[in-house]
NUSE-777110 format. One line per 4 residues: number of its first residue (from 1); their letters; for each residue x, y, z of C-alpha. Coordinates in steps of 0.2 Angstrom, whole numbers, plus 2048, in hexadecimal, padded with zeros to 3 digits. Layout:
# NUSE-777110
NUM) a) X:Y:Z  ...
END
This chain:
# NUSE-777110
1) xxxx) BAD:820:310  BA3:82A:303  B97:836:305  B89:833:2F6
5) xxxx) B79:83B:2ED  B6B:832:2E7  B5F:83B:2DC  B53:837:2CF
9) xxxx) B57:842:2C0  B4A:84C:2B6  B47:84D:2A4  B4C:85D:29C
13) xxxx) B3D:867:29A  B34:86B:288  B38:87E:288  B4B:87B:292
17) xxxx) B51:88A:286  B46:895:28E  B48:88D:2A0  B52:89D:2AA
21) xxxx) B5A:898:2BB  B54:89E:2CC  B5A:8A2:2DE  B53:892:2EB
25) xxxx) B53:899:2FB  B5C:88D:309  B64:88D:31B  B75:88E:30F
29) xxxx) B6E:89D:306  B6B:89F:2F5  B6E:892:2E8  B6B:894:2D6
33) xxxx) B62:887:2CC  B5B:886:2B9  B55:873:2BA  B4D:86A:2C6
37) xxxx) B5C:862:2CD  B68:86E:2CB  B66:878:2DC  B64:86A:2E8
41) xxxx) B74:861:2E2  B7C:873:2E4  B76:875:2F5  B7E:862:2F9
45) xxxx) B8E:868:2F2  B8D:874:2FD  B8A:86D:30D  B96:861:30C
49) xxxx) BA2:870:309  B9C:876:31A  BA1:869:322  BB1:866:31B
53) xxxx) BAB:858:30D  BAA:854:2FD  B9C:84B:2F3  BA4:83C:2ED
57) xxxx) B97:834:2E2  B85:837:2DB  B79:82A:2D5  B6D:831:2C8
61) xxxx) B5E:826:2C3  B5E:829:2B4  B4E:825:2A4  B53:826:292
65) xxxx) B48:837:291  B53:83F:29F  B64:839:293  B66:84B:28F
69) xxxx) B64:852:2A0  B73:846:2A4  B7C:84F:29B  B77:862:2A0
73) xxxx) B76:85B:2B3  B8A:855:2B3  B8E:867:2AA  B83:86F:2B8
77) xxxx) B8D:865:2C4  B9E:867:2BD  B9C:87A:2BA  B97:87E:2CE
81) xxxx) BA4:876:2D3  BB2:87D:2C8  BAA:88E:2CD  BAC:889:2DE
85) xxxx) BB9:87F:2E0  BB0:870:2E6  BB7:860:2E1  BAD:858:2D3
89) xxxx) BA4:848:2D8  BA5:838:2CE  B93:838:2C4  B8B:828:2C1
93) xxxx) B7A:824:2B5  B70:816:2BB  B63:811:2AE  B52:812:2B1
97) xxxx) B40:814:2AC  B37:815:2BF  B2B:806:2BB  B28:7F8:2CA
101) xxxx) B2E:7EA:2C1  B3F:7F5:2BF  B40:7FF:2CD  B49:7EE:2D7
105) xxxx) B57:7EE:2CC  B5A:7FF:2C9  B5B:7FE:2DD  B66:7F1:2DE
109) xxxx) B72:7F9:2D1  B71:809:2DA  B77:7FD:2EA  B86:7F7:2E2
113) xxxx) B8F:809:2E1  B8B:80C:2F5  B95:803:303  B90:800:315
117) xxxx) B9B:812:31D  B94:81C:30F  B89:82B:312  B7A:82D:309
121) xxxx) B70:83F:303  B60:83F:2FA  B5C:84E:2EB  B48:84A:2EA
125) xxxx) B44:855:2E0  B44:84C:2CD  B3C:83F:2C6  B2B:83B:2C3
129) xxxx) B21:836:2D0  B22:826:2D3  B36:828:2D2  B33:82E:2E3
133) xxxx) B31:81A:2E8  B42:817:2E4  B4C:822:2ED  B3F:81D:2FC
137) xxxx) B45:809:2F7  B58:80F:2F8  B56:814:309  B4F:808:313
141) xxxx) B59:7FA:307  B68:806:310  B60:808:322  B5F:7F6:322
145) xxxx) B70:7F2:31E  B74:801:32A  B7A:80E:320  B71:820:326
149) xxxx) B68:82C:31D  B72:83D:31F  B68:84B:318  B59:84B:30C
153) xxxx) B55:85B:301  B46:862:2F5  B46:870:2EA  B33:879:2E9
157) xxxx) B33:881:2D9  B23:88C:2DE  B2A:894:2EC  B3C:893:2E8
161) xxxx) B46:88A:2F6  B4C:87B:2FC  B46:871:30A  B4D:865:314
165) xxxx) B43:853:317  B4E:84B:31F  B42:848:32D  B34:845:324
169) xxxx) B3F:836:31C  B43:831:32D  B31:830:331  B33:81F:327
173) xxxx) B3E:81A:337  B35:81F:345  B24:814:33C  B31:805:33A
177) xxxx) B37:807:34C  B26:807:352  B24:7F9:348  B32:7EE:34C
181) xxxx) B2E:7F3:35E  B1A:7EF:35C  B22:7DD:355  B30:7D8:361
185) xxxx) B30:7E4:370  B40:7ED:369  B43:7FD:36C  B53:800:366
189) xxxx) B4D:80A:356  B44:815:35E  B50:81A:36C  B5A:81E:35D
193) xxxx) B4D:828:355  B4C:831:363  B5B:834:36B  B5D:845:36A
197) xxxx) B4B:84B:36F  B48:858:37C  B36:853:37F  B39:84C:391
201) xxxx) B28:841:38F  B2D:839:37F  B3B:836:388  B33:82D:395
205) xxxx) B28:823:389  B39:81D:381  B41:81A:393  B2E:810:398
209) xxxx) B30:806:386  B46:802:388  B43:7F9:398  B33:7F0:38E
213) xxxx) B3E:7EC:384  B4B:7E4:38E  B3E:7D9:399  B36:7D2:388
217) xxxx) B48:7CF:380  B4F:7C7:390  B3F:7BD:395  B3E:7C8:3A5
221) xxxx) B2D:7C5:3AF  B2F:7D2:3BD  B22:7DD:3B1  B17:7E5:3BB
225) xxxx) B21:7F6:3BF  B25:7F6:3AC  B15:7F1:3A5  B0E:800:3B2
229) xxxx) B1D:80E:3AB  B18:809:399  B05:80B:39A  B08:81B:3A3
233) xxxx) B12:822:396  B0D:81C:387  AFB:823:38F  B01:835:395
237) xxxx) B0A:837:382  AF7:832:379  AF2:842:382  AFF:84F:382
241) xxxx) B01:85E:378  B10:85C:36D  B14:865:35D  B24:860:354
245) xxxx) B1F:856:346  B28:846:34B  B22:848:35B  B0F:84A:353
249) xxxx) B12:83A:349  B17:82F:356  B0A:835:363  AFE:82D:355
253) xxxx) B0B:81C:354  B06:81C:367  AF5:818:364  AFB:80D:356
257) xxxx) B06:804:365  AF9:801:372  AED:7FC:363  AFB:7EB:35F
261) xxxx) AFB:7E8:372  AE9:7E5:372  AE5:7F3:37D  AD2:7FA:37D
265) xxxx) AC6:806:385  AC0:7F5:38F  AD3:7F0:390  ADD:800:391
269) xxxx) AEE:7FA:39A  AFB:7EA:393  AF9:7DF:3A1  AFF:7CC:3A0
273) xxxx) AF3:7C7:396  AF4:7D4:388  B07:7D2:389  B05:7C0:387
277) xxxx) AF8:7C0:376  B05:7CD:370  B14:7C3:371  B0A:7B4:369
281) xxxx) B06:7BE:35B  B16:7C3:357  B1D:7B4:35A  B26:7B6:36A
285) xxxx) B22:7A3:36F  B2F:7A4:37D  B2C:7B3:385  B16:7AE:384
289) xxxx) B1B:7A0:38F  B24:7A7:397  B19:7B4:39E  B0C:7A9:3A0
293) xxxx) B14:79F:3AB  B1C:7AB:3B7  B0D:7B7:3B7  AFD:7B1:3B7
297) xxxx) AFF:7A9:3C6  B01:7BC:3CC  AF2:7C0:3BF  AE6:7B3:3C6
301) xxxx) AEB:7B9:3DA  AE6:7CC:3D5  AD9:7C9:3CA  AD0:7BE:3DB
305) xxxx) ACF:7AC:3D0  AD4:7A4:3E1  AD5:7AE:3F4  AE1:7A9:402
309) xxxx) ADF:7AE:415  AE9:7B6:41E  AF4:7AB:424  AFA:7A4:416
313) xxxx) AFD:7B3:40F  B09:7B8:41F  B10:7A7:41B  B16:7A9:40A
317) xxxx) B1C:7BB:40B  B26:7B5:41B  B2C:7A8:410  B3D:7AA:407
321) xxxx) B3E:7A4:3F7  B45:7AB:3E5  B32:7AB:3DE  B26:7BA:3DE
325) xxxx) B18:7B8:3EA  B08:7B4:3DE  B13:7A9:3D7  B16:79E:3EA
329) xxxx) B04:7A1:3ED  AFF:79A:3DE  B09:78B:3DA  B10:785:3EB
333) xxxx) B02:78A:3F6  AF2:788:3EB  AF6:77C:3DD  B00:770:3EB
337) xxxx) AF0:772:3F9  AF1:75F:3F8  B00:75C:3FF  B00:755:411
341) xxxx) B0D:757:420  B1C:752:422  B1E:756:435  B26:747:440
345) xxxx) B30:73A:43B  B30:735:425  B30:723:41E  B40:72A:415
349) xxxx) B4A:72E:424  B44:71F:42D  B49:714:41D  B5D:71E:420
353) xxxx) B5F:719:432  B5B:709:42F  B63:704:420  B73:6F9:41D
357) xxxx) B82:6FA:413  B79:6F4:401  B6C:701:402  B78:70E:407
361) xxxx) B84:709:3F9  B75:707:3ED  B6F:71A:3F3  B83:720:3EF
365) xxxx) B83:719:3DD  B72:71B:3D6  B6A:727:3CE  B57:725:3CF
369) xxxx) B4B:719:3D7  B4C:70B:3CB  B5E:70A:3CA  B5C:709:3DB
373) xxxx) B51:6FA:3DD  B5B:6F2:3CE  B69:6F1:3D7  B60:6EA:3E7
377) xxxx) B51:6DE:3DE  B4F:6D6:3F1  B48:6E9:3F7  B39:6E7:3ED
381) xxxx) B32:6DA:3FA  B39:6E1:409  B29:6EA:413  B32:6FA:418
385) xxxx) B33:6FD:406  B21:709:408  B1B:713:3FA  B20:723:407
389) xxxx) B31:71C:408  B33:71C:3F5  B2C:72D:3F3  B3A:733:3FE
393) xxxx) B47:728:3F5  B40:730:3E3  B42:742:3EB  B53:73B:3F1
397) xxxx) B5B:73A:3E0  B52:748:3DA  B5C:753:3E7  B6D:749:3E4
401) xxxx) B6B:74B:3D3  B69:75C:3D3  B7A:75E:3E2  B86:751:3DD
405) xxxx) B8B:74E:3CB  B90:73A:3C4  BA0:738:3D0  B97:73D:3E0
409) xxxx) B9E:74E:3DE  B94:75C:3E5  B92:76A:3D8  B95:77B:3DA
413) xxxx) B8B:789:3E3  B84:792:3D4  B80:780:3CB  B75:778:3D9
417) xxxx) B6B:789:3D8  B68:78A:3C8  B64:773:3CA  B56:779:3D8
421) xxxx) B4F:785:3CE  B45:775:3C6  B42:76D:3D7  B40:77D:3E3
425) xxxx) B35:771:3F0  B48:76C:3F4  B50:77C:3F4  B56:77D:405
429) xxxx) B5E:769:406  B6E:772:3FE  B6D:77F:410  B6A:770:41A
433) xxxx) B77:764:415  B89:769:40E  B90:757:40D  B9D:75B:3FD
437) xxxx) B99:748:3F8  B8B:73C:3F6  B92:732:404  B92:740:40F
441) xxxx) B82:745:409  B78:733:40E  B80:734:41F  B7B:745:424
445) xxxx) B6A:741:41F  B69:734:42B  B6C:73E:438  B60:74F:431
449) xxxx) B51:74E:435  B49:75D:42F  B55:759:420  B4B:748:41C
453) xxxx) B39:752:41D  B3D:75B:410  B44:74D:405  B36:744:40A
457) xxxx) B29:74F:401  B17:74E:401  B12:73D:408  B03:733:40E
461) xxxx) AF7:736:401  AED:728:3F7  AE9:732:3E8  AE8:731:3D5
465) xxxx) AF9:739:3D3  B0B:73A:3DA  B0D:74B:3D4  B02:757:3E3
469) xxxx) AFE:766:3D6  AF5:757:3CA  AEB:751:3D8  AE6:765:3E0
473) xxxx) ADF:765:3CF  AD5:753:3CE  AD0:756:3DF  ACE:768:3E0
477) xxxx) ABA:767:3E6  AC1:75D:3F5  AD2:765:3F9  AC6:778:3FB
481) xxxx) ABA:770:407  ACA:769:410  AD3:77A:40F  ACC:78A:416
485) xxxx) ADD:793:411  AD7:793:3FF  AC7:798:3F5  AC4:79A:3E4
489) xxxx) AB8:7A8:3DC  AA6:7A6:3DD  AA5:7AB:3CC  AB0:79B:3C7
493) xxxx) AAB:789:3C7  AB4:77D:3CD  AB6:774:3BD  AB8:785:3B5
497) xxxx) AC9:788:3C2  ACE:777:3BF  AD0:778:3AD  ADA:78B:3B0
501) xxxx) AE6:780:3BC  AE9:771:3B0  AEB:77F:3A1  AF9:787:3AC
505) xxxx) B00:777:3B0  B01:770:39F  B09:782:397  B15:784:3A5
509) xxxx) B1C:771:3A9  B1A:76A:395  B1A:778:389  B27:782:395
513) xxxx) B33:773:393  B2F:76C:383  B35:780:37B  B43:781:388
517) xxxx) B4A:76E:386  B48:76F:39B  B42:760:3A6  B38:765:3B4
521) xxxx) B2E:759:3BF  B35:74B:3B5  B30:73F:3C2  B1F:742:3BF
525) xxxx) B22:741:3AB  B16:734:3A9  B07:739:3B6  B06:74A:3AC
529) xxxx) B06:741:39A  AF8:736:3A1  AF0:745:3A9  AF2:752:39B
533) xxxx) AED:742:38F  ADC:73F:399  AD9:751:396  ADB:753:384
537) xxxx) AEB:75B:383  AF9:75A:376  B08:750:380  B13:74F:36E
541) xxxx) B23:750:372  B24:75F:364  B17:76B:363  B17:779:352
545) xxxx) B17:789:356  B06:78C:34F  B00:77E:35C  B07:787:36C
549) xxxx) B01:798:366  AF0:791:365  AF4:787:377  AF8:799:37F
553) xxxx) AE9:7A2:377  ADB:794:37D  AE5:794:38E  AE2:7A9:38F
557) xxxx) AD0:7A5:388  ACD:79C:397  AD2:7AA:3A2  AC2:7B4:39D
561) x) AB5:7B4:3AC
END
């Protein structure tokens, strides 16, 4: 580990005979200084000895009219540290003239002298103006690869002293961190930047962005109380008094921030929708559909696109389930009013009690319908065989699909949880029935009535669709006049809701699935490609991103009443 200068060197100047040296006030005292560099690198040296150090190396950028002050610069050097007893740091000339088209290379040669638990110190001070640029490019090449900036000084020839702009070079980080915070929701940087702050309300805009940070990253959607902490924040900072100048600077990134998250007078808190168009435009394609899907149901409820009376609002916040409200409300009440009851006996349970030994062995070693009637070609002709009873037998092998793996074992707890997640219409079969094999499994159905309801599903309907939400959609006119429960706004239309419900259907069962590589509602496969086909959407199995960005933005286009 070395401790390392960086400076650009100045040329000598035209009269150097007449040149006489100068006391440069500091927090060290006074340091003596003829040339322009000659105080700062003094005042390093000196530091360092404070703490016990020595500087190891310094980088001098060097152009062929500053050859000479090389030369002067390493007496300079070498003379303050005999006088003081310092030990003498290696000296090393890197060629350059400060142009663009060589201010890479001379970076990059600059690099190969500095390894990764190095400590850097800047001397500002020389150069010509533009030679400032390269020390800037040194430091965010080193930041980068994770190498930190320890002190930063400038000798001010007019009043005679040396400042310190260490901060102001760290300003650089705290406009990155808002950047990279602004772009991907991480707000790693700028806890870092402001770790040692005593401003409690920067503080608690940091705390507000951190747990940001940590729902964008992790694709939480329980967003509400964080989305509410961040707007506060980030609002009460706007307006504070604050006088430190980091403190002043990023106040003015705050506005910068709520800027990037779409926010406006009209618009003045990140809500779902904003959240979403920000993660689309930085190419957060997950966490966009992600949001969408678990929160505009909750964004449609409170926003008043669709009412529900009082009892089914006592019946869904009576109900337990591992889903938010809005969500239940939405998608399992609203979008599935076109399911019928399954009260009294099902097609499915009377099709158990009255089957024989094939159709029970048939039911044991198959895993989906048309296995099923493969390995029984008679049952095709037999008149029990009812559309209602092969509903329940299509829900049947969803269930022991999801319970049982391919030897008839039953899977553990924590797996048949995570399986129901995709069919949560059966979530409670796993409660009801704790059979540790298939066969077990069949003959307690049998004998479960209320187990066989719910395997059942929705039955009795003659519609377009097998799949309920499809045909609340198709039929959505009807299902209202049918269902006092449920109302849509008077500012929407009918075809105007029904094109909301089919965009939310289409994002959350085929883009949702198609990014994750997950299967839900793979029964109904082919009446949502016929659907969504009908209707004009894109059903490729692959989608670009640009395509699903564009998807997501028309989807939140359509929101606008």
């Amino acid at each position: 580990m070395s401790d390392i200068l960086i400076l650009n060197l100045s040329s000598m100047p035209r009269n150097s005979a007449n040149v006489t040296e100068s006391d440069y006030s500091s927090d060290m005292g006074k340091i003596k200084g003829t040339y322009t560099n000659d105080a700062p690198v003094k005042y390093i040296l000196k530091f360092l000895n404070n703490q016990g150090k020595n500087l190891n190396k310094i980088l001098c950028a060097v152009t062929n009219e500053a050859e000479s002050a090389f030369e002067k610069y390493t007496e300079t050097v070498g003379n303050f540290c005999t006088e003081n007893n310092y030990s003498m740091p290696e000296i090393i000339k890197v060629k350059s003239n400060f142009s663009s088209s060589d201010m890479a290379l001379t970076v990059k040669k600059m690099l190969e002298y500095i390894d990764r638990n190095d400590r850097i110190y800047l001397d500002t001070t020389g150069g010509s103006r533009n030679a400032s640029y390269l020390l800037m490019f040194v430091v965010r090449f080193l930041e980068y690869e994770g190498i930190k900036l320890e002190k930063a000084v400038y000798s001010v020839f007019a009043s005679k002293e040396i400042e310190d702009v260490t901060e102001l070079y760290n300003m650089f980080n705290l406009i990155n961190s808002a950047n990279t915070f602004t772009s991907f929701g991480n707000s790693v940087e700028l806890a870092e930047y402001f770790k040692d702050t005593r401003n409690e309300l920067i503080k608690k805009v940091i705390s507000a962005m951190n747990k940001f940070s940590d729902s964008v990253t992790l694709c939480k959607t329980n967003l509400s109380d964080t989305l509410r902490e961040l707007n506060s924040s980030l609002e009460e900072l706007s307006k504070a008094e604050v006088t430190e100048e980091k403190e002043i600077l990023f106040q003015r990134i705050i506005d910068v921030i709520r800027q990037k998250f779409n926010l406006t007078e009209d618009n003045p808190e990140i809500n779902c929708v904003s959240l979403i168009k920000w993660c689309i435009s930085n190419n957060l394609i997950q966490q966009a559909i992600t949001i969408y899907t678990e929160k505009i149901p909750e964004y449609l409820y409170e926003n008043d696109y669709f009412t529900i009376s009082p009892n089914v609002k006592k019946e869904f916040e009576e109900k337990k389930t591992v889903y938010p409200f809005c969500y239940e409300v939405f998608y399992n009440g609203f979008m599935a009013i076109m399911s019928k009851s399954k009260k009294g006996t099902t097609p499915f349970s009377g099709f158990l009690k009255n089957m024989d030994g094939r159709v029970f062995k048939a039911l044991k070693e198959s895993n989906d319908i048309e296995q099923f009637k493969r390995r029984l070609p008679y049952i095709k002709q037999d008149s029990s065989f009812t559309k209602e009873v092969q509903q329940g037998i299509k829900n049947f092998f969803r269930i022991k699909r999801s319970m049982y793996d391919e030897n008839g074992t039953r899977f553990a707890d924590d797996v048949i949880e995570r399986k129901f997640k995709l069919i949560p219409e059966f979530k409670t079969v796993p409660f009801m029935i704790n059979a540790k094999n298939t066969e077990g499994f069949i003959n307690s159905l049998k004998s479960n009535t209320d187990a066989c309801e719910t395997v059942q599903g929705e039955f009795e309907k003659d519609y377009t669709y097998d799949f309920d939400k499809l045909n609340t959609i198709v039929y959505l006119e009807e299902a209202l006049k049918n269902n006092s429960d449920y109302r849509i706004s008077p500012k929407l239309t009918i075809e105007k809701m029904q094109e909301l419900l089919s965009d939310y259907l289409y994002i959350k069962i085929w883009i949702r699935n198609m990014v994750n590589h997950a299967s839900e509602e793979s029964e109904n496969k082919q009446d949502l490609i016929n659907y969504f086909d009908v209707k004009g959407y894109n059903t490729k199995e692959s989608l670009t991103t640009s395509e699903i960005k564009q998807i997501l933005m028309n989807a939140l286009k359509k929101l606008e009443m």
